[in-house]
Backbone as CSV, one residue per row, in Angstrom:
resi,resn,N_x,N_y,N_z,CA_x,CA_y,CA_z,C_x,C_y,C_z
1,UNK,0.849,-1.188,0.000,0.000,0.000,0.000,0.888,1.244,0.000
2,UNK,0.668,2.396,-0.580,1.282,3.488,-1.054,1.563,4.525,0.232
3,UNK,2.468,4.930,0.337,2.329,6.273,1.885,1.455,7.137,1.524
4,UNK,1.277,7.450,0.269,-0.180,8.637,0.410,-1.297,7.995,0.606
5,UNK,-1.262,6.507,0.501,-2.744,6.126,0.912,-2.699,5.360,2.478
6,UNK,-1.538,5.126,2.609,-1.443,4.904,4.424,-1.687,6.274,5.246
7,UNK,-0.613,7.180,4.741,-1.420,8.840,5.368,-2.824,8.996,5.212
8,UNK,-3.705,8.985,4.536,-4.755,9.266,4.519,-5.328,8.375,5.358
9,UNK,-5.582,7.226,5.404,-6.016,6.477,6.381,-5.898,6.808,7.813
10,UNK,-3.991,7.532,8.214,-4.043,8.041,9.303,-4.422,8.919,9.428
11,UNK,-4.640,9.879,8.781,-5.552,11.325,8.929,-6.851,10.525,9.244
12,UNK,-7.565,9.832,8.673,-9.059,9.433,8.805,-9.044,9.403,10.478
13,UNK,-8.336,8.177,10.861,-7.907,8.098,12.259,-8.150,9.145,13.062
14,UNK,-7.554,10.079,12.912,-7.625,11.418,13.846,-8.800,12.046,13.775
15,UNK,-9.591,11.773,13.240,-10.825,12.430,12.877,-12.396,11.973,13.861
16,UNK,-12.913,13.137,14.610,-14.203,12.355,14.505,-14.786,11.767,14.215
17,UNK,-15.520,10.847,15.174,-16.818,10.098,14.568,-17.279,10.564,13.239
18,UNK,-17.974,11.273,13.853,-19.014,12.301,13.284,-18.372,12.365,11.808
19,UNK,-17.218,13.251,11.254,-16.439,13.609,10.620,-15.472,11.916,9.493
20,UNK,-15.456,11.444,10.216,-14.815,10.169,9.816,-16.077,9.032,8.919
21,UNK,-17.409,8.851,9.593,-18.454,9.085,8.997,-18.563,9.387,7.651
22,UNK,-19.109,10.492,8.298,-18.753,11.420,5.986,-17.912,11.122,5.536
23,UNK,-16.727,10.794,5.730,-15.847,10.443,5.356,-15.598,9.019,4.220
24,UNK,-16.249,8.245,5.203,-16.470,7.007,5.058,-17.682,7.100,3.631
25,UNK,-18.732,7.828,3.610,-20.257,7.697,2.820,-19.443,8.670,1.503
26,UNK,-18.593,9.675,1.256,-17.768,10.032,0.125,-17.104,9.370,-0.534
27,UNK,-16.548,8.303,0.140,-15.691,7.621,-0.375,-16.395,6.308,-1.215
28,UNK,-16.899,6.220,0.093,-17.999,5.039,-0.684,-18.893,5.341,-2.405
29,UNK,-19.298,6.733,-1.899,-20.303,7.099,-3.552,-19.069,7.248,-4.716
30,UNK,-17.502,7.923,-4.011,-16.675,8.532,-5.115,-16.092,7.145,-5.474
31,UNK,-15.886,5.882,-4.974,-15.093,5.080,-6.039,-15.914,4.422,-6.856
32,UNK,-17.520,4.810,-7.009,-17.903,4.473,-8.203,-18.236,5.062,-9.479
33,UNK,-17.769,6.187,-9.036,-17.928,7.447,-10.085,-16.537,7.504,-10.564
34,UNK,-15.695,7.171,-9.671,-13.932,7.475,-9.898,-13.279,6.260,-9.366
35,UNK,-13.565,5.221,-10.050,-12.548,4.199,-9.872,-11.458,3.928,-8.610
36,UNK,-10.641,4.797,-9.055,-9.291,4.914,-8.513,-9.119,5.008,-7.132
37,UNK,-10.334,5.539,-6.682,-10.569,5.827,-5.195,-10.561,4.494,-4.311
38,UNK,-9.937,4.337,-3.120,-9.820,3.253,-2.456,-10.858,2.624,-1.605
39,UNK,-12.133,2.849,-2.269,-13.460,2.625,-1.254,-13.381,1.073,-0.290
40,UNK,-13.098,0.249,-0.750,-12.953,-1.091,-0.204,-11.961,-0.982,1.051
41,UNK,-10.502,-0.364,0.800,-9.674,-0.186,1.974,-10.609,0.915,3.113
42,UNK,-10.936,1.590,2.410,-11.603,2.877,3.447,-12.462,2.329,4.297
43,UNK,-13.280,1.139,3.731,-14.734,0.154,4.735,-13.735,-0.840,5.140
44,UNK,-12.749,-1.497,5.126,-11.676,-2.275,5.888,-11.562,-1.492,6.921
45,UNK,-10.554,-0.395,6.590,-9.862,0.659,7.776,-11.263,1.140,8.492
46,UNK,-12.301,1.327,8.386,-13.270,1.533,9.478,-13.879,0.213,10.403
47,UNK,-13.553,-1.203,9.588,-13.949,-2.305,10.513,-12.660,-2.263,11.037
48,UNK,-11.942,-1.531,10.861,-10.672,-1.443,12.265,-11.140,-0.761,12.853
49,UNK,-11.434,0.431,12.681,-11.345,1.244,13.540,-13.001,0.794,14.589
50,UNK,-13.766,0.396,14.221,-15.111,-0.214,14.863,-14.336,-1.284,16.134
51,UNK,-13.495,-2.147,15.888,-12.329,-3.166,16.214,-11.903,-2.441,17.804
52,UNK,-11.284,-1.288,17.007,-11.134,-0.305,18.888,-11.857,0.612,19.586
53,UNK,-12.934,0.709,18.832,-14.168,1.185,19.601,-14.499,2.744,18.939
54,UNK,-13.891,3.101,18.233,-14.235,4.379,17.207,-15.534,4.559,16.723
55,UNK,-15.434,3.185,15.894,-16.803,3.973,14.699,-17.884,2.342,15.411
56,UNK,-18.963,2.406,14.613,-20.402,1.650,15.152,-20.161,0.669,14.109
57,UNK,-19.882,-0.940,14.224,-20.615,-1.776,13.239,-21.587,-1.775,11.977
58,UNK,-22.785,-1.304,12.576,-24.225,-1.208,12.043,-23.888,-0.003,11.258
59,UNK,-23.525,0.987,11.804,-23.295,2.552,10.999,-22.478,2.640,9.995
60,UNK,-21.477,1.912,10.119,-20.632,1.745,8.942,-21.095,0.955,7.574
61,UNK,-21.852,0.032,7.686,-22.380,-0.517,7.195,-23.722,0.218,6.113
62,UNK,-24.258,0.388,6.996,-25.561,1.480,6.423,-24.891,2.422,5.510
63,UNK,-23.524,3.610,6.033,-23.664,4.353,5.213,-22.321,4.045,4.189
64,UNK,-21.677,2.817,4.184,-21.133,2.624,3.165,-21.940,2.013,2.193
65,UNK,-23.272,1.026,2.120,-24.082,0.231,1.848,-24.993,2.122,0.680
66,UNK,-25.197,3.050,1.346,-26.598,3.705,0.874,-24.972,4.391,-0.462
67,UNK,-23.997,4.649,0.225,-22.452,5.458,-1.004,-22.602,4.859,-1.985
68,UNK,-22.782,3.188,-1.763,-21.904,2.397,-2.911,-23.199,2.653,-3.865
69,UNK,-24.651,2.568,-3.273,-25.926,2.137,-4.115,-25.888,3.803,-5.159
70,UNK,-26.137,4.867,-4.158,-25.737,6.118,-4.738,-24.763,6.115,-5.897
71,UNK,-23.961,5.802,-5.832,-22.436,6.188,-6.414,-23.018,4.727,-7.841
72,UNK,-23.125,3.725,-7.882,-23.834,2.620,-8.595,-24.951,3.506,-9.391
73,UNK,-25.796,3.996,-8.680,-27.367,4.747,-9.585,-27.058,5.961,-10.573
74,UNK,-25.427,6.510,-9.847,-25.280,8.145,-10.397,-24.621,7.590,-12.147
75,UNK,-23.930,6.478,-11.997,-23.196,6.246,-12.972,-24.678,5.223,-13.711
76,UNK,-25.278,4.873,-13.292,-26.603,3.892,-14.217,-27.438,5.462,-14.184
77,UNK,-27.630,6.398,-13.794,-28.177,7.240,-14.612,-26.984,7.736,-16.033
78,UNK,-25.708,8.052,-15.746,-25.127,8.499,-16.784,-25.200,7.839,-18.016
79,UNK,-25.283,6.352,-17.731,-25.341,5.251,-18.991,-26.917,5.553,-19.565
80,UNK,-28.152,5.383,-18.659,-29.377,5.736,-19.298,-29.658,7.023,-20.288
81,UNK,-28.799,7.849,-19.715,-28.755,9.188,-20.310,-28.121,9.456,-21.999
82,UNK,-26.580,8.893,-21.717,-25.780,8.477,-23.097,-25.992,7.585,-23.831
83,UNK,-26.879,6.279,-23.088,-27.069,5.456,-24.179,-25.800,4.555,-25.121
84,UNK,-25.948,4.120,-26.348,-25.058,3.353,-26.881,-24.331,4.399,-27.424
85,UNK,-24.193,5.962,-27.354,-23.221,6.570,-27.769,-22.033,6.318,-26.919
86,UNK,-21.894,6.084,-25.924,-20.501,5.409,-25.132,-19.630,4.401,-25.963
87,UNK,-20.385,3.859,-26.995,-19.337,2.689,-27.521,-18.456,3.713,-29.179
88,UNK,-19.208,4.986,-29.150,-18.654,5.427,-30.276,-17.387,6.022,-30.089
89,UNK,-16.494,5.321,-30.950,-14.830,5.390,-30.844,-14.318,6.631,-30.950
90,UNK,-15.058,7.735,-31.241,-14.915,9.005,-31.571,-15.359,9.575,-30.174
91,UNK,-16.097,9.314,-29.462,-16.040,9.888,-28.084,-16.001,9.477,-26.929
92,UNK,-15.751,10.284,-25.840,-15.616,9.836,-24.354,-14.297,8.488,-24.669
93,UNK,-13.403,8.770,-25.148,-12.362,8.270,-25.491,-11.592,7.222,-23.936
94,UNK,-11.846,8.304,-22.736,-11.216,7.577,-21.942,-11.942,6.884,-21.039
95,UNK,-13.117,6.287,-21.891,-14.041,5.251,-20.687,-13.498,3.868,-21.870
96,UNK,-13.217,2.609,-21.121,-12.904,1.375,-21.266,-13.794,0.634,-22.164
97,UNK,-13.918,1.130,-23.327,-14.735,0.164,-24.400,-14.977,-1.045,-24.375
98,UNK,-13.828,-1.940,-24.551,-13.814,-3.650,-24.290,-14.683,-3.773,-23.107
99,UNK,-14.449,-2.927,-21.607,-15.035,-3.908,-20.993,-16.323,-3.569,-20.354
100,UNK,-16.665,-2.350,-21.445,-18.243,-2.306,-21.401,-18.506,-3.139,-22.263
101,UNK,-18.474,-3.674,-23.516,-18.790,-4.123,-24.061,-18.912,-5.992,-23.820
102,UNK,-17.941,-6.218,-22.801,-17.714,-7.598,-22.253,-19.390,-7.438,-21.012
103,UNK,-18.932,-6.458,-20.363,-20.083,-6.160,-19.493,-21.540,-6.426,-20.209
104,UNK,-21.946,-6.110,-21.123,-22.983,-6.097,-22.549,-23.029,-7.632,-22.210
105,UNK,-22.537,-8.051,-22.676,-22.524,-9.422,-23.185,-22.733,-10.528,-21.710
106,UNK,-21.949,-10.230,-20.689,-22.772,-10.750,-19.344,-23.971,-10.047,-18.917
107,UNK,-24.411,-9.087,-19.216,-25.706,-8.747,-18.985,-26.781,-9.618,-20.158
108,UNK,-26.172,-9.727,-20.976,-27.488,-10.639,-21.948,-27.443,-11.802,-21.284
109,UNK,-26.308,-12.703,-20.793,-26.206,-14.002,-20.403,-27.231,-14.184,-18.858
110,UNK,-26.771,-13.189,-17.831,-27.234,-13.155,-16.423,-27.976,-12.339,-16.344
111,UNK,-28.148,-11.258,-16.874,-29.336,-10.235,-16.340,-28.840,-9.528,-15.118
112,UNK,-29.847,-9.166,-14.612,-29.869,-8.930,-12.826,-28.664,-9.439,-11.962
113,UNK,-28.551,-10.675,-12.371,-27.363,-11.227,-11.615,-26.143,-10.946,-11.908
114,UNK,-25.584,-9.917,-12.670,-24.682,-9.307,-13.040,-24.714,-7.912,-11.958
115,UNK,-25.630,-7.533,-11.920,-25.976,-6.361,-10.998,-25.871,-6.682,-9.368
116,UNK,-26.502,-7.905,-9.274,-26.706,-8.320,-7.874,-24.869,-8.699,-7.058
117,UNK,-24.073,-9.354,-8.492,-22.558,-9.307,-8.269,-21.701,-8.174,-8.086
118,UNK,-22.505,-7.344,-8.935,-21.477,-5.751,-9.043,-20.506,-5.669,-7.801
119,UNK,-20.595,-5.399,-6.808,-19.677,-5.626,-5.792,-18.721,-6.338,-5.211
120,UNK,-18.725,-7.588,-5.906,-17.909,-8.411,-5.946,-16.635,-8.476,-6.915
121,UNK,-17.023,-7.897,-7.813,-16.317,-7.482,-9.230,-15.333,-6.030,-8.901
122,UNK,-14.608,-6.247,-8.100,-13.524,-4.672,-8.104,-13.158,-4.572,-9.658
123,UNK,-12.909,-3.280,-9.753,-12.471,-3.024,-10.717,-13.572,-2.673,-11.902
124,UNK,-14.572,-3.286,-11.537,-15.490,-3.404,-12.933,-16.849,-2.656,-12.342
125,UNK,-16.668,-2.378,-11.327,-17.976,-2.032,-10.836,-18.690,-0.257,-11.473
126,UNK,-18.319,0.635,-11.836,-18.648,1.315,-12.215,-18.752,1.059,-13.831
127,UNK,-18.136,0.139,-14.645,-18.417,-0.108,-16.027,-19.832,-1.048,-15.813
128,UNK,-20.033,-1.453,-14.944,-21.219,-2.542,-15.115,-22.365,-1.530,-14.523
129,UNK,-22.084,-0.436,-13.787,-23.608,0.169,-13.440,-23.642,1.246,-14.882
130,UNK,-22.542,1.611,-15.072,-22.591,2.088,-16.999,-23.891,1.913,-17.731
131,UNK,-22.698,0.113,-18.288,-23.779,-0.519,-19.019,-25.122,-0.967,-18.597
132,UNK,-25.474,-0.995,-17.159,-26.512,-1.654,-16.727,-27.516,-0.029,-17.272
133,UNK,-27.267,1.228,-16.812,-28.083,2.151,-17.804,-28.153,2.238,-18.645
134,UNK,-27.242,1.931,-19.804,-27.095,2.020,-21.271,-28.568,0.777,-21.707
135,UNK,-28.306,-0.280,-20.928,-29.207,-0.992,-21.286,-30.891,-0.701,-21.157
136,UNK,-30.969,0.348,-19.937,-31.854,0.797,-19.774,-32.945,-0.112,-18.916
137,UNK,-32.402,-1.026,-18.088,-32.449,-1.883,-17.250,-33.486,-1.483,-16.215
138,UNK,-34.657,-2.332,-15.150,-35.900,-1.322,-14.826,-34.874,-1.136,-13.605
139,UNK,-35.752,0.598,-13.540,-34.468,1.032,-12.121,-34.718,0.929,-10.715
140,UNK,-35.971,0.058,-10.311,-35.858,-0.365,-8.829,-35.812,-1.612,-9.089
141,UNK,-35.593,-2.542,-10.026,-34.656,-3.410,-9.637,-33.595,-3.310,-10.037
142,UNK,-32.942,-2.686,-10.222,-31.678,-2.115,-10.423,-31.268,-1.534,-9.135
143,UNK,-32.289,-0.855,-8.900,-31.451,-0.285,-7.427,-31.398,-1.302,-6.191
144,UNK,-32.636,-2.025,-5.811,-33.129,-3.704,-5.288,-31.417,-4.419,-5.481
145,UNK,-31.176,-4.731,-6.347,-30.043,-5.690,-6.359,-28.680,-4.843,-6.343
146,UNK,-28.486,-3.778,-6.511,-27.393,-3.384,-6.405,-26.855,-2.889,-4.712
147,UNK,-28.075,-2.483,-3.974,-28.173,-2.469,-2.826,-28.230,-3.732,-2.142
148,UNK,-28.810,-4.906,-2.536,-28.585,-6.176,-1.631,-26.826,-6.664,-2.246
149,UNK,-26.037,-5.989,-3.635,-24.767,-6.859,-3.242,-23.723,-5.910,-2.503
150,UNK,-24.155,-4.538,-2.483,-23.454,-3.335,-1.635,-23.261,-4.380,0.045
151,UNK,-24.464,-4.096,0.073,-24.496,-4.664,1.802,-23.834,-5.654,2.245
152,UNK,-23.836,-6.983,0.985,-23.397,-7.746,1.575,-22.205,-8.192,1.390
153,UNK,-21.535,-7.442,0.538,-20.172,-7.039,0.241,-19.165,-6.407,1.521
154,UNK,-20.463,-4.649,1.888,-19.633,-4.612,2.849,-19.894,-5.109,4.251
155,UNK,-20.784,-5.837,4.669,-20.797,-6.745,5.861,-19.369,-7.440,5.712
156,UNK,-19.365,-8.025,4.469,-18.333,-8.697,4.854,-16.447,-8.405,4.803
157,UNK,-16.290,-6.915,4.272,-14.791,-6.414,4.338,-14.917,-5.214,5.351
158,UNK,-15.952,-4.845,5.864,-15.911,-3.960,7.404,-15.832,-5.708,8.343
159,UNK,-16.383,-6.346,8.317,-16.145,-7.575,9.322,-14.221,-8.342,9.236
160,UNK,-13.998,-8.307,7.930,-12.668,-8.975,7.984,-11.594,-7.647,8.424
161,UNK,-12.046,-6.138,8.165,-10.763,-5.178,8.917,-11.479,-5.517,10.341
162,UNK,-12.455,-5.902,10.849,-12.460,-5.475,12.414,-12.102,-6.911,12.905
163,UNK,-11.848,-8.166,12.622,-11.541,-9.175,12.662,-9.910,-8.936,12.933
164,UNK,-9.421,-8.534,11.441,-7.818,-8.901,11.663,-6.836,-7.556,12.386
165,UNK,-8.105,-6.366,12.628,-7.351,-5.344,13.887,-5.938,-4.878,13.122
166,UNK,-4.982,-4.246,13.688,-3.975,-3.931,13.006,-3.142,-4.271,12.196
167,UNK,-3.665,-5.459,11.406,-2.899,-6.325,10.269,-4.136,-6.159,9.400
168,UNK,-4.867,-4.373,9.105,-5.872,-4.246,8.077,-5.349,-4.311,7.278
169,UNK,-4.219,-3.779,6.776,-3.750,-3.906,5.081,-3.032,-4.456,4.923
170,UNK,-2.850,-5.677,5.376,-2.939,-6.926,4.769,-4.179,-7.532,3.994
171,UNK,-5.198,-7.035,4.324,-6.121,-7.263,3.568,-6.478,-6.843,2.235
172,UNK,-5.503,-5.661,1.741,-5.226,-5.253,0.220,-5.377,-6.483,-0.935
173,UNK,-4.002,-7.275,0.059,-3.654,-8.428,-1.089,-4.558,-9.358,-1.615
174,UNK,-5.408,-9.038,-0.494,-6.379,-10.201,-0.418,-7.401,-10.230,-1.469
175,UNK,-7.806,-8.744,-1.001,-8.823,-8.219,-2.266,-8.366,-8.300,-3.903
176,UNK,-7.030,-7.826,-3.802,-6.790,-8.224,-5.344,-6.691,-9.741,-5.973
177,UNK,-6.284,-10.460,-5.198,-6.326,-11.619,-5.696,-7.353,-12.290,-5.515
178,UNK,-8.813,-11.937,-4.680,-9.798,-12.278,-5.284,-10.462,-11.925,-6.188
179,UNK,-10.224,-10.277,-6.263,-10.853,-9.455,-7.462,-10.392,-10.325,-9.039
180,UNK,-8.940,-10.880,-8.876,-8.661,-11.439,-10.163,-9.105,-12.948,-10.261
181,UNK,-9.097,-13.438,-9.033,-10.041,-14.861,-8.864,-11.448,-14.996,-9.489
182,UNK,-12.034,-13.846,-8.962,-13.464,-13.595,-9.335,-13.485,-13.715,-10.673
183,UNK,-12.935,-12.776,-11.524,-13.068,-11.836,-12.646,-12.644,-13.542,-13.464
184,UNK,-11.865,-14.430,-13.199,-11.249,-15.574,-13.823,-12.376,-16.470,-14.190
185,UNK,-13.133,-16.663,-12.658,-14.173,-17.763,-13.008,-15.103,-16.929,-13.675
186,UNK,-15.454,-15.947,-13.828,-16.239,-15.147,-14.483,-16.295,-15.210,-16.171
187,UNK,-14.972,-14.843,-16.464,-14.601,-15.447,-17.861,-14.863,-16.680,-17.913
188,UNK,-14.342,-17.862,-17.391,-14.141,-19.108,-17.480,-15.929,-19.482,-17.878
189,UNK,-16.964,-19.647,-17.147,-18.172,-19.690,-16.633,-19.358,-19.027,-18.299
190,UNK,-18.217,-18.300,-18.905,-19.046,-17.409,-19.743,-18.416,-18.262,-21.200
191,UNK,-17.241,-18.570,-20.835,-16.583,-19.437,-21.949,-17.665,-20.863,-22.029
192,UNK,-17.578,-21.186,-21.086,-17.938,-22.822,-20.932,-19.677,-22.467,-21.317
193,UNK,-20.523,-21.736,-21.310,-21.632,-20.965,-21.283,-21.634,-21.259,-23.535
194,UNK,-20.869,-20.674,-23.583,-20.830,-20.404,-24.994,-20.593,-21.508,-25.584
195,UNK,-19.718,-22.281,-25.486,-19.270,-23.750,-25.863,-20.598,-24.517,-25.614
196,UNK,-21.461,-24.805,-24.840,-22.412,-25.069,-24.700,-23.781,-24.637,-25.649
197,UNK,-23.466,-23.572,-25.802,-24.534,-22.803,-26.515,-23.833,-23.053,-28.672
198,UNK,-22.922,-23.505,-28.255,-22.329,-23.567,-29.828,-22.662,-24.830,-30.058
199,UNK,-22.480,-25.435,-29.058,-22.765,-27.729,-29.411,-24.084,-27.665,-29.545
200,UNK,-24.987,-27.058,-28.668,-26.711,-27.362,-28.763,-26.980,-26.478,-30.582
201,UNK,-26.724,-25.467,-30.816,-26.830,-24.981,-32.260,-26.269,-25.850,-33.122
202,UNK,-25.360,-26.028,-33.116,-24.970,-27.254,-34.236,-25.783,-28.216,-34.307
203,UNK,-26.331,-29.103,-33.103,-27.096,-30.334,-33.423,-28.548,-30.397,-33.735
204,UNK,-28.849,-28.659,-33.323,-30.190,-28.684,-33.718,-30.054,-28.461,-35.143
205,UNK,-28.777,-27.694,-35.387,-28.941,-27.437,-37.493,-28.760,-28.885,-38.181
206,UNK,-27.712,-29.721,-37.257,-28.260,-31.036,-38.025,-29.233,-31.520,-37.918
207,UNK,-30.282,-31.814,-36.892,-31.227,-32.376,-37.010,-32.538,-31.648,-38.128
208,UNK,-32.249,-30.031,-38.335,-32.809,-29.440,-38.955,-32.778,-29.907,-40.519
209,UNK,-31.159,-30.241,-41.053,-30.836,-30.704,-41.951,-31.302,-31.897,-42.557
210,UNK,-31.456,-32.813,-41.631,-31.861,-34.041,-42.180,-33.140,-34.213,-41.732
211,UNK,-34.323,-33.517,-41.422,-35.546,-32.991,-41.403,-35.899,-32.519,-43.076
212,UNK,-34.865,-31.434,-43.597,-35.516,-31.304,-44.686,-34.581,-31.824,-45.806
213,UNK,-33.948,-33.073,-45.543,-32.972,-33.234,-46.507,-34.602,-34.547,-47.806
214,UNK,-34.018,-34.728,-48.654,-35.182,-35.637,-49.284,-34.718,-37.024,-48.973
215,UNK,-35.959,-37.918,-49.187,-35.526,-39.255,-48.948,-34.954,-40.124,-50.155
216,UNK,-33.787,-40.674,-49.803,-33.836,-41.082,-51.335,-34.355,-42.430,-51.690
217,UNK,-34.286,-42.941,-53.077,-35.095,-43.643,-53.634,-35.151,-45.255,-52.874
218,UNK,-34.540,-45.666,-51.926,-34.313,-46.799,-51.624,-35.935,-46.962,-50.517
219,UNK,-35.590,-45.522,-49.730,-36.699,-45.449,-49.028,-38.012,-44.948,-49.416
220,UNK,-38.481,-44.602,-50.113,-39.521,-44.100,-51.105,-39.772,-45.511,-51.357
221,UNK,-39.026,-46.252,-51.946,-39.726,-48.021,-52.310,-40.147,-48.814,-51.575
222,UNK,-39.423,-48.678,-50.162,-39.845,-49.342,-49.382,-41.088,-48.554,-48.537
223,UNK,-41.394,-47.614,-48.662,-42.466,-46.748,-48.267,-43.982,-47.394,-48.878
224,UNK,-43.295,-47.198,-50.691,-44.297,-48.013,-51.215,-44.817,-49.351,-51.466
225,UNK,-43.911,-50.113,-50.628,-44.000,-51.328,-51.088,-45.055,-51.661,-49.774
């Protein structure tokens, strides 16, 4: 982890409840609008700080849970708004084409359940509430599932910083190598999905084939005979 992002954490530290709070519900809405932002460490470093008696369990929870859904809806309004002009190569140049467009393509496969994962998916989570507006997807269940995988996302990385107490970032590593775990079987799951979907098309075009192929004359005689 970087010293400007260990400083900040210790600044958080020094901070009021109260103050540390907001803190916590900014961060939460800004890393889905802005990637880059460390929202996952920020709900770790507060199940530490819950750990020594700072911040509330339940509170942390709630208002990282209402950031992430916020910060998820602001970017599924931007996609409803732009529409499929996001994929035109001529603009908005520095949003990630491929993996909206990969995103596209697990939304036709899973639906909802692409949404209901969003949180599980670092890295991808603001391209998938994108495309989930682009698609134009209905928006209380959109908001319904993006709020049940917020919550239960962060139940469970405010529970593992207040668990492992001052060995929180150690929990960095953790996250990335599930984030790339995830993202693996994800591909994998969508591969094996397709391969499946390529063997059942083939055998129905053969059976289609020899449905309308003609009979030839051997069987025609014995038809008539």
């Amino acid at each position: 982890m970087g010293d400007q992002l260990t400083g900040l954490f210790e600044w958080l530290e020094t901070l009021s409840p109260l103050y540390a709070y907001a803190v916590l519900l900014l961060v939460a809405y800004g890393e889905n609008v802005l990637p880059p932002i460390p929202g996952d460490m920020a709900i770790v470093f507060a199940g530490y700080l819950v750990g020594v008696g700072r911040l509330n369990f339940a509170v942390v929870v709630l208002l990282a849970t209402i950031g992430g859904v916020l910060g998820f809806m602001t970017m599924y309004a931007a996609g409803h708004r732009i529409g499929v002009a996001v994929l035109d190569p001529k603009r908005l140049r520095w949003l990630p084409k491929g993996k909206i467009i990969q995103a596209q393509q697990w939304l036709h496969r899973w639906g909802f359940g692409v949404v209901a994962s969003n949180r599980f998916l670092s890295g991808l989570r603001s391209v998938i509430s994108l495309t989930v507006g682009m698609a134009h997807m209905h928006v209380w269940k959109t908001t319904a599932y993006a709020t049940l995988s917020a919550f239960l996302w962060t139940v469970l990385i405010t529970f593992a910083g207040y668990k492992v107490g001052e060995n929180w970032a150690s929990v960095s590593g953790y996250l990335r190598a599930y984030g790339w775990g995830f993202l693996i079987l994800m591909v994998l799951a969508a591969f094996v999905q397709l391969v499946y979907y390529l063997r059942k098309r083939r055998v129905l075009d053969d059976d289609a084939v020899q449905v309308d192929s003609p009979a030839s004359p051997e069987a025609e005689e014995s038809v008539a005979s």
